[in-house]
N, C-alpha and C positions, 0 to 999 in steps of 0.2 A: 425419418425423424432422427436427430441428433443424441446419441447419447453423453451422457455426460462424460466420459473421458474421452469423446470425439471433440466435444465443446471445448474444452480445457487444452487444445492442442491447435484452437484457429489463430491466428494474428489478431485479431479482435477481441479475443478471450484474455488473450496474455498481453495486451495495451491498456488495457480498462483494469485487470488487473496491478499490474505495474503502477500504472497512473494513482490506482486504491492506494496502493502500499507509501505511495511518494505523498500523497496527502494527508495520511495516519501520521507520518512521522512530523511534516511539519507542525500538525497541531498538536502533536506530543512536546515539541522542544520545546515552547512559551510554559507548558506547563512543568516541567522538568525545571527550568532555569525557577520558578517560584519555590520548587521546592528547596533551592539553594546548591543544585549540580549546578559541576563546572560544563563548560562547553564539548569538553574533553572525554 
């Protein structure tokens, strides 16, 4: 069985992660721009 710092070290662990992180931020900007930040 896989421990968890075995987990966190497959190419599928760190894709699906990555992927998490690229989709938190896009739905952070639309709410960001409402708050009246710039793009910048």
């Amino acid at each position: 069985m896989f421990g968890l710092s075995e987990l966190k070290q497959t190419r599928f662990y760190q894709e699906v992660f990555a992927e998490g992180k690229e989709e938190g931020k896009l739905e952070t900007i639309p709410q960001l721009l409402a708050l009246g930040l710039s793009i910048e």
